[in-house]
N, C-alpha and C positions, 0 to 999 in steps of 0.2 A: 419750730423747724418742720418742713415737709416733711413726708414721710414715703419711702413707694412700699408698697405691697404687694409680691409676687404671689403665683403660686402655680410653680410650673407640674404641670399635670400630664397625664399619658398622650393626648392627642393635643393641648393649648396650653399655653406660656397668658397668665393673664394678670394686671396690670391693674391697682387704683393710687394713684394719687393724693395725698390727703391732707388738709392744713393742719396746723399745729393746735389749732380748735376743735377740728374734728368735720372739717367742711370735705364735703368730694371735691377735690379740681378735677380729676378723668379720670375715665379707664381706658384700658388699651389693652388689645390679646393678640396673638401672633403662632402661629402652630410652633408646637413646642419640636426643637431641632435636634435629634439625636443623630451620629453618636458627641454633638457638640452640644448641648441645651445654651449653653452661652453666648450662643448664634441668635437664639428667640429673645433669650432675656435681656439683650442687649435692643433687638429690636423694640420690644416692649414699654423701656427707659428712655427710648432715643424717644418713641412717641408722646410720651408723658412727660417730657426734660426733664430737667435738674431736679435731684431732692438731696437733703440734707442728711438722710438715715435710709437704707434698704433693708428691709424685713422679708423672709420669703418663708414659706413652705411647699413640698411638693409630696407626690405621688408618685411621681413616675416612672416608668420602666416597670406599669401594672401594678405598682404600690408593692406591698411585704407581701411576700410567698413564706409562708409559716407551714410547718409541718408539728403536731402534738404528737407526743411519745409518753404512754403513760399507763398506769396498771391494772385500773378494772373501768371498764367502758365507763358504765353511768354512774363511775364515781370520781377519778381523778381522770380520765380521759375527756369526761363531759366536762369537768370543769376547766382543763387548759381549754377546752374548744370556748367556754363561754368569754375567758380571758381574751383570746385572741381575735375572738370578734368585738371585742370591747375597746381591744388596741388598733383596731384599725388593721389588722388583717387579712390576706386571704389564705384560708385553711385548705390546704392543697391536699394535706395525708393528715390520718390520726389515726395511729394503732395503739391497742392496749393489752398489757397481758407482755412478756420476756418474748423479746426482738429473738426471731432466728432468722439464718440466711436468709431466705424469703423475704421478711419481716426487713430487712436493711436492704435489699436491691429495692424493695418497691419505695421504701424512705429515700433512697438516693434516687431512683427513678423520679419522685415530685419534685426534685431539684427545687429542696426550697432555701429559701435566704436566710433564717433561722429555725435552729429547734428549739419548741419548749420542752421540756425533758420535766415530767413532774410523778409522781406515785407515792402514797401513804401518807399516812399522817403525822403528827409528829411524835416522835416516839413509838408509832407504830410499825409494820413491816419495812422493811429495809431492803430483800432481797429480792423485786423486782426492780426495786430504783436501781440497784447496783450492778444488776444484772446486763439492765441495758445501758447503763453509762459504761460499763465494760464494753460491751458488744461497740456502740457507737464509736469508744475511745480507741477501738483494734481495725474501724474499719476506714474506709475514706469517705467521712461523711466531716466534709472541711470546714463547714458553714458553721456559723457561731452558734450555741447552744447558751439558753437561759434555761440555768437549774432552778427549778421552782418546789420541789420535793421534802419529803421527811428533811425539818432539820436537821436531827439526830445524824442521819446519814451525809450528812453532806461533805462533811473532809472528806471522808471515802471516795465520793463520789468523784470530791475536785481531784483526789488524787488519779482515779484510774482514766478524767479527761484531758491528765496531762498531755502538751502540747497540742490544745484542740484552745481556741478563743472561747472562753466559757465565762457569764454573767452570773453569778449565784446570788437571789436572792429569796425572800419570804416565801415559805409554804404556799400555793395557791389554796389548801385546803389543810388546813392545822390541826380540825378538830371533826371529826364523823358529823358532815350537816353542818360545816361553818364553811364558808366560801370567802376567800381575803386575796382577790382578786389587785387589788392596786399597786403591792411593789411590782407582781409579776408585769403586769400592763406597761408600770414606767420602764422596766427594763424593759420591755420589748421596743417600747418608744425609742429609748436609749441607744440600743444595739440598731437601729435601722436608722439613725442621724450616723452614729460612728464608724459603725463596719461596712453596712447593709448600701447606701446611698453613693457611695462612692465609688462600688463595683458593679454600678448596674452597666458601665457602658456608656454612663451618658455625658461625660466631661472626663476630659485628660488631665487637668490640672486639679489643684484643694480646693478652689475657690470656689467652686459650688457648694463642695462638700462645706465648706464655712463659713458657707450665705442662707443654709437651708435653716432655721431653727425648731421647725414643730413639721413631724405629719402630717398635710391636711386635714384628715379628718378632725384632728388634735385640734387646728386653728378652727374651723368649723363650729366646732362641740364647741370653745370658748366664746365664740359669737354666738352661739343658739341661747348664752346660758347669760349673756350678757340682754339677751331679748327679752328673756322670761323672768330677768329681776325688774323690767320694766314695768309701770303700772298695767298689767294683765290680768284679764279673769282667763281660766282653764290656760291648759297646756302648748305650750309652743311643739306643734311639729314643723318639724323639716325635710323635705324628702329634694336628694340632690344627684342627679340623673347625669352620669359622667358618661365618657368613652369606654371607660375600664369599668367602674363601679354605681354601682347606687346604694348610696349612702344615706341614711334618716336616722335622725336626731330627734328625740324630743327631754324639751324640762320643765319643770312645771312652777310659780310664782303663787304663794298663797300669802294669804293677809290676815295676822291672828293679832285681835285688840287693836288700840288706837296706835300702835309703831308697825311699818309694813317689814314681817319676817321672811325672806327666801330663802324657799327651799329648793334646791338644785337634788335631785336626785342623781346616784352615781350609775354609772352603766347603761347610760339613755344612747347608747352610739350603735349603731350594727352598720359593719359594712360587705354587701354581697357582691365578693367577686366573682361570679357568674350572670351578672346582670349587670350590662350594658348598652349605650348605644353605639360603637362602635367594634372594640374587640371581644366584646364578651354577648354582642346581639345574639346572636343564635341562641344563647343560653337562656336570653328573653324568650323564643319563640318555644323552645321544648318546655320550659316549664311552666309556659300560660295555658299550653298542652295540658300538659298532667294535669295543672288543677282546675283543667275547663274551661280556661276564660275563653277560649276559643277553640274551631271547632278543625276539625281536618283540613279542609278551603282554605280555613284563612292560615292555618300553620303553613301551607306549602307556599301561600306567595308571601306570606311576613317571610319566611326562611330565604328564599329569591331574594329578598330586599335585605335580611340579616346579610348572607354572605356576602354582597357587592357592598357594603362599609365595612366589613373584614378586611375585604380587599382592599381598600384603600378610606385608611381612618380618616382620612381629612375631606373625603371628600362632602361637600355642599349640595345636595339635592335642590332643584329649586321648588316643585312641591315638598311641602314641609309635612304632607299627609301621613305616609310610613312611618317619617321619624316621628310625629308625633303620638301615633297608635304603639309603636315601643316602646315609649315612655311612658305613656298612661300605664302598658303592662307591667313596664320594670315597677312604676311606681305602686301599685296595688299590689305585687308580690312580695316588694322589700319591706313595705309597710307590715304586714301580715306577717313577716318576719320578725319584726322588730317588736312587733306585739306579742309572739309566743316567748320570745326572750327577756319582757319586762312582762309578760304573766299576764298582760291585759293593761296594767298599772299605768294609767294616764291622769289620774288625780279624780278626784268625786265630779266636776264640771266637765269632763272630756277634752277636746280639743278647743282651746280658743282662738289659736289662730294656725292655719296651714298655709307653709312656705314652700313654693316649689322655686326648684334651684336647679341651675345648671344652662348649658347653652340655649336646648332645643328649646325649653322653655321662652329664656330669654332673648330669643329672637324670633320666636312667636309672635306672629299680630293677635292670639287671642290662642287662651288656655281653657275658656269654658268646655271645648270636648273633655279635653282632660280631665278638672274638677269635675263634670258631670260622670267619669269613669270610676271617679274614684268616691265620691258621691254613694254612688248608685250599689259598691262590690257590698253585697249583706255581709261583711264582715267587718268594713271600714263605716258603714253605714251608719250604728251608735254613736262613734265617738268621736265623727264630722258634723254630725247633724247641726250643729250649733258655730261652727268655728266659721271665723271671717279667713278672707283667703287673698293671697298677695302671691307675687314673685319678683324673687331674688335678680331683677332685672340688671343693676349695678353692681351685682356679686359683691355686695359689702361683708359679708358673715365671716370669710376668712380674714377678710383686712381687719374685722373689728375683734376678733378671737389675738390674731396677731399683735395688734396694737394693747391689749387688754394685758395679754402674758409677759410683753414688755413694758409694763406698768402706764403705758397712756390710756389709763380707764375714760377718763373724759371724753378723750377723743374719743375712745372706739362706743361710747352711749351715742354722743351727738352724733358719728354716723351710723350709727342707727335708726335714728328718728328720720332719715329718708323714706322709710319703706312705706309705701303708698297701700292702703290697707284697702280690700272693697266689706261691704257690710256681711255678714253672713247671708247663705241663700236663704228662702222659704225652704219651713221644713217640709220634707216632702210627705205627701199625703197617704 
């Protein structure tokens, strides 16, 4: 049976089609239609007709707004912040240390869509956890709260959040220097399909809310990870250059004795909601600032060009030169990111292949400025030197993440095998 594959996003509604083999029939994209999105996704179906099964994920309405509450910065504070970039988050607030007045107008100031609430260890202190689950549970901080904290403590905890929507699960941090990130991640996935997706604003009826099944990034990460069990040497990156976000993925495929073993490493996701090519541009333009990539000149007219796609996300420049200088930057910043986050960790071979994703790309007559940008940053410089490079032209990674998680492995490998690879460059001299 066909299959459609949405994946309605902050600024586009988009569309693949796919046979019961795993062939592309189309794509189709369509600007994503708030406060109806079932305005676009329906355009996007009509262009693609008939399928047998719809599958979707989205972002939209700027993906999760996460706020971290937790007890001592660079120990449970830092680890909800590593969770919640793990889940596909953007980390709006993170305070640590007992919430006072202050401390809850500015939590309720980042109006975020959930809190993680996490502090101690297990067995360990109790009475900042409980502190601020009091505080949270007296004030009007209405958004859904995942307890991630001291087991020990956590009756306590659920009892003083009574009447607040509260997820309780595993410790993010159990043990002084142990970090067990994955119940906390699923719940957060969880609470942003249930609670979170369905009050953005963006559809009056359930039926979105009961068409969406994974986060994007979530469907993403399962196509990057269904790439790198393919016959690969070195690491699959992915770097995917949204309206709202940019996102990069990498995992890596190793081969031990004559049976091929893969290895998927966990936490290969970061997502920076402050880097965009449409709503979150500016935040491209100050932060290539700060770390130099460009200089006063070119900040003031990137900034000119950030703000008029602020103003209007949809809009299509017909030089594609700006947006493509964005995106070189969002992509060499979030990369750089993603690398202090996995500690450097891209496997002994470095990258073998780099995917660039996303519209601006994929309607690009030619990405070589790009690659040569990111190429060239001394920091990305090591562990490209080697990698063949491609683009996500067909936006198959979510459709095959999608297809993957609801058991059509087949299909979502064979479309894979689309991806049009060029050789690696010469190294440079």
């Amino acid at each position: 049976m066909s299959v459609l594959c949405l994946d309605i996003g902050s600024t586009w509604t988009k569309g693949a089609l796919v046979s019961p083999a795993g062939d592309l029939l189309g794509t189709a994209q369509h600007p994503t239609t708030p406060p109806e999105v079932l305005r676009g996704i329906d355009a996007v179906a009509n262009a693609l007709g008939p399928a047998d099964r719809t599958l979707a994920c989205s972002s939209a309405g700027g993906g999760l707004r996460l706020a971290v509450v937790g007890q001592e910065r660079l120990i449970s504070a830092e680890a909800g912040y590593r969770v919640a970039l793990s889940a596909g988050a953007k980390v709006v607030h993170v305070s640590a240390g007992p919430l006072d007045g202050a401390g809850i107008r500015a939590l309720r100031a980042a109006a975020p869509d959930v809190v993680l609430l996490v502090g101690g260890t297990d067995g360990g202190d109790r009475s900042v956890l409980l502190h601020n689950a009091r505080r949270i549970g007296a004030n009007r901080i209405a958004c859904p709260i995942v307890l991630a904290g001291n087991a020990e403590a956590r009756p306590e905890a659920l009892d003083l959040l009574t009447g607040r929507t509260v997820v309780p699960t595993a410790n993010v941090l159990p043990d002084v220097g142990e970090l067990a990130p994955g119940p906390a991640r699923a719940a957060i996935r969880d609470v942003f399909l249930e609670h979170v997706i369905g009050g953005k604003g963006l559809s009056r009826g359930p039926k979105f809310r009961g068409l969406v099944r994974a986060v994007t990034p979530d469907a993403v990460l399962g196509g990057v990870s269904r790439l790198a069990a393919q016959d690969r040497e070195g690491a699959v990156l992915v770097v995917d250059v949204g309206g709202a976000t940019t996102d990069v993925y990498s995992a890596v495929s190793t081969v031990e004795g004559p049976e091929r073993a893969v290895a998927l490493p966990p936490d290969r996701r970061t997502v920076e909601g402050d880097l965009g090519m449409r709503w979150s541009a500016p935040g491209v333009v100050a932060e290539a600032l700060a770390e130099k990539l460009i200089d006063k000149a070119e900040a003031a007219a990137l900034g000119e060009e950030a703000a008029a796609r602020v103003a209007d996300v949809t809009w299509l420049p017909d030089d594609p030169t700006a947006d493509l200088r964005l995106a070189g930057l969002a992509a060499v910043l979030a990369i750089r990111r993603h690398l202090r986050l996995v500690e450097g960790s891209l496997g002994p071979q470095g990258v073998g292949l780099l995917v660039l994703s996303g519209g601006v790309f994929r309607h690009a007559e030619s990405t070589e400025d790009v690659e040569r940008v990111l190429r060239a940053d001394p920091v990305l410089r090591p562990i490209l030197r080697n990698a063949a490079a491609t683009v996500d032209r067909d936006y198959v990674l979510a459709p095959a993440g999608l297809l993957a998680e609801a058991g059509h492995t087949g299909a979502a490998d064979r479309l894979l095998t689309s991806f049009p690879v060029t050789p690696p460059a010469p190294a440079a001299r």
